[in-house]
C-alpha positions as CSV (number, residue, x, y, z in Angstrom):
1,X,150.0,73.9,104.0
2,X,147.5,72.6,101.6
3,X,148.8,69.0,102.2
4,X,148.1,69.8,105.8
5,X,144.1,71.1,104.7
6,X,143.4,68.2,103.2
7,X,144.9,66.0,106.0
8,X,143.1,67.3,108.6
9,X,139.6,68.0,106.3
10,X,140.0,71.8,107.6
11,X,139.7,73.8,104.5
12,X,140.4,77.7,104.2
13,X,137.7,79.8,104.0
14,X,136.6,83.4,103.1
15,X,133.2,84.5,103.8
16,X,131.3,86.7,101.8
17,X,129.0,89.0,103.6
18,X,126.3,90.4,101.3
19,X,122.6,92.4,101.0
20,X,120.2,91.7,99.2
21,X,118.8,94.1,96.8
22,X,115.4,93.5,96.6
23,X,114.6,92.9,100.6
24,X,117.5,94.6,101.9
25,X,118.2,91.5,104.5
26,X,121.7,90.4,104.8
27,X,123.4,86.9,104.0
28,X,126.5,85.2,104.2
29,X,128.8,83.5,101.1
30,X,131.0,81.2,102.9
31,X,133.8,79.7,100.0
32,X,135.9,76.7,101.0
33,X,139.2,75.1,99.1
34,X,141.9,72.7,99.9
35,X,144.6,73.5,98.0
36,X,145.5,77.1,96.9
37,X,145.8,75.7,93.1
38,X,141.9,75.2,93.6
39,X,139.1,78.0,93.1
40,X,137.1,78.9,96.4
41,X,133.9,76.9,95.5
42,X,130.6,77.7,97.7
43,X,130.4,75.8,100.7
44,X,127.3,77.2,102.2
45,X,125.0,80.3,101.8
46,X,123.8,81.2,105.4
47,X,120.5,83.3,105.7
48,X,120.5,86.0,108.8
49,X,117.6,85.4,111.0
50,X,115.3,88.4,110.9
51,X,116.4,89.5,114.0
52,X,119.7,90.7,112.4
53,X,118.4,92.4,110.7
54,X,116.7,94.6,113.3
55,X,117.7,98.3,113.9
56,X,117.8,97.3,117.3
57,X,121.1,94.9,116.7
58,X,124.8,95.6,115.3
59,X,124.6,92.8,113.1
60,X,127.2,91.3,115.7
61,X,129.3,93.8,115.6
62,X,127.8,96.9,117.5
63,X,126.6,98.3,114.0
64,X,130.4,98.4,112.8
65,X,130.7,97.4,109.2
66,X,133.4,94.2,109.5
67,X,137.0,94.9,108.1
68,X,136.9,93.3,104.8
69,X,140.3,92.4,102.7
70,X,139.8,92.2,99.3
71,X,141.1,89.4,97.0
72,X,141.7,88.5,93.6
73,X,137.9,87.5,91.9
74,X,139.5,84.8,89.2
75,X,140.1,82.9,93.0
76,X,136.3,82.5,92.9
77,X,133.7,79.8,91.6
78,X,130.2,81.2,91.5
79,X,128.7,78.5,89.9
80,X,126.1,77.7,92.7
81,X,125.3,81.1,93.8
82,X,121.6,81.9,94.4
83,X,120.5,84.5,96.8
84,X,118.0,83.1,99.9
85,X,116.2,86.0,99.6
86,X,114.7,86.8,96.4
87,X,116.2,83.9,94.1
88,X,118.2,85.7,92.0
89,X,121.2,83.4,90.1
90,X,122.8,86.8,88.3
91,X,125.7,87.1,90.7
92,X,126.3,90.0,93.0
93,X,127.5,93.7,92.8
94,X,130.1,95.6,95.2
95,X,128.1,99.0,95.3
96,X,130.6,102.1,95.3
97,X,128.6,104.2,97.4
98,X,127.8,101.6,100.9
99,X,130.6,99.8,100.2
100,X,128.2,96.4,100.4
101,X,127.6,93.3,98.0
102,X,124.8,92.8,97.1
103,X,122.8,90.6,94.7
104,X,122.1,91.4,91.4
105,X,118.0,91.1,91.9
106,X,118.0,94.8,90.9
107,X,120.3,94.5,87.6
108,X,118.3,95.8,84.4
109,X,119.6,94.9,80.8
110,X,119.2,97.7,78.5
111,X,119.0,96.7,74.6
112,X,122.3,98.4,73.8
113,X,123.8,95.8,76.5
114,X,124.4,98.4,79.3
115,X,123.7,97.4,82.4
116,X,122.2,99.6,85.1
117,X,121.8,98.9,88.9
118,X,119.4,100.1,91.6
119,X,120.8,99.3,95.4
120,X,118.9,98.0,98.2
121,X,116.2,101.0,99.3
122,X,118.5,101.8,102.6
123,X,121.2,103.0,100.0
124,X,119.4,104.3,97.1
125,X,122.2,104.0,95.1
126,X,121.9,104.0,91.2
127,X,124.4,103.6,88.4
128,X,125.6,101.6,85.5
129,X,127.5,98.4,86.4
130,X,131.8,97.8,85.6
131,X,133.4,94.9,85.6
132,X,135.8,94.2,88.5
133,X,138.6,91.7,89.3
134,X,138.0,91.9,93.1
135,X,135.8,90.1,95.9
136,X,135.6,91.7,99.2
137,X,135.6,89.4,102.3
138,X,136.9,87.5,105.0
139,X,139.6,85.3,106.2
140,X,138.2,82.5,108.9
141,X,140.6,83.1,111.1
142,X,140.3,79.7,112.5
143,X,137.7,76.9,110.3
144,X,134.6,76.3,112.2
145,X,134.9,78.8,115.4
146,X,131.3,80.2,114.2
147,X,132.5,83.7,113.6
148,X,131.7,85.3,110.5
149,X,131.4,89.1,109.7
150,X,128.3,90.8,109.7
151,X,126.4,94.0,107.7
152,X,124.8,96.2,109.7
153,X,121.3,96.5,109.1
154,X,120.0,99.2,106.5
155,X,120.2,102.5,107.7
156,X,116.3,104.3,109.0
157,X,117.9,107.7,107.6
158,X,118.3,106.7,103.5
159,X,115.2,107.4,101.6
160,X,113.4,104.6,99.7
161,X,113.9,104.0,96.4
162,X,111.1,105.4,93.7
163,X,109.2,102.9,92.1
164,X,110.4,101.3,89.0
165,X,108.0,103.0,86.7
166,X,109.5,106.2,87.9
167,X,113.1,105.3,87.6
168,X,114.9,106.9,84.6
169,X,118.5,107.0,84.3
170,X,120.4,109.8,82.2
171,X,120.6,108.3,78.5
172,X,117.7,105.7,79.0
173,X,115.0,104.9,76.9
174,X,111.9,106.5,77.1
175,X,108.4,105.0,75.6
């Protein structure tokens, strides 16, 4: 099969659908390789138009969040990873509580080396970070045809985040 990739120049994909933290706009991670003894290196980093991000639309898929199939992380090169929203180079985190991933533009480093994360407002979710050995995506079922899974946009219901002055986490330092 990978002889057959290469041959043809159609490479297998898995597309990475992701939130920012910061703005709470959605993006797309699309990883390409040749040959299964390669890591999925990042093809391309699509930016949703603003419209999709809209209440008024599903984020092309009638507001269902897309089936996702997780895979093994060490399959993954992250090297050129930047979000196209806010800049941030720090990677991404799959947040327990939505179920998203989304960009690390609202990691905070502690002194003791913990790291603690605040979701995009919509969620609201807050918690200290684990590592994982996972990436949740999706297959191209067929290279090129366009299709790629979509986030819904944030939810009107969630409450905003505080401001960062008056975030405090249980244990954190105080001054």
């Amino acid at each position: 099969m990978a002889a057959f990739r290469k041959a043809t120049g159609k490479p297998e994909t898995r597309t990475i659908p992701c939130r920012c933290a910061v703005t709470g706009r959605t993006f797309d991670i699309v990883f390409e390789r040749f040959s299964p003894a390669d890591r999925f290196q990042i093809a391309r980093i699509e930016q949703d138009d603003a419209a999709s991000d809209s209440a008024d639309t599903g984020g092309g898929l009638s507001g269902r969040k897309p089936q996702l199939k997780t895979y093994d992380g060490t399959e993954f090169d992250w090297a050129d990873y930047v979000c196209p929203h806010c800049g941030n180079r720090s990677g991404t985190v799959h947040c327990g509580d939505c179920q998203e991933t989304v960009c690390a533009g609202r990691v905070h480093l502690f002194p003791d080396g913990m790291r603690s994360f605040a979701c995009h407002d919509a969620c609201g979710s807050i918690g200290t970070i684990k590592p994982t050995s996972h990436v949740h995506g999706a297959a191209a079922s067929s290279p090129g045809t366009g299709h790629t899974p979509r986030l819904p946009p944030p939810s009107a219901t969630r409450q905003r985040l505080p401001d960062r002055a008056a975030l405090r986490l249980p244990g954190s330092l105080r001054k």
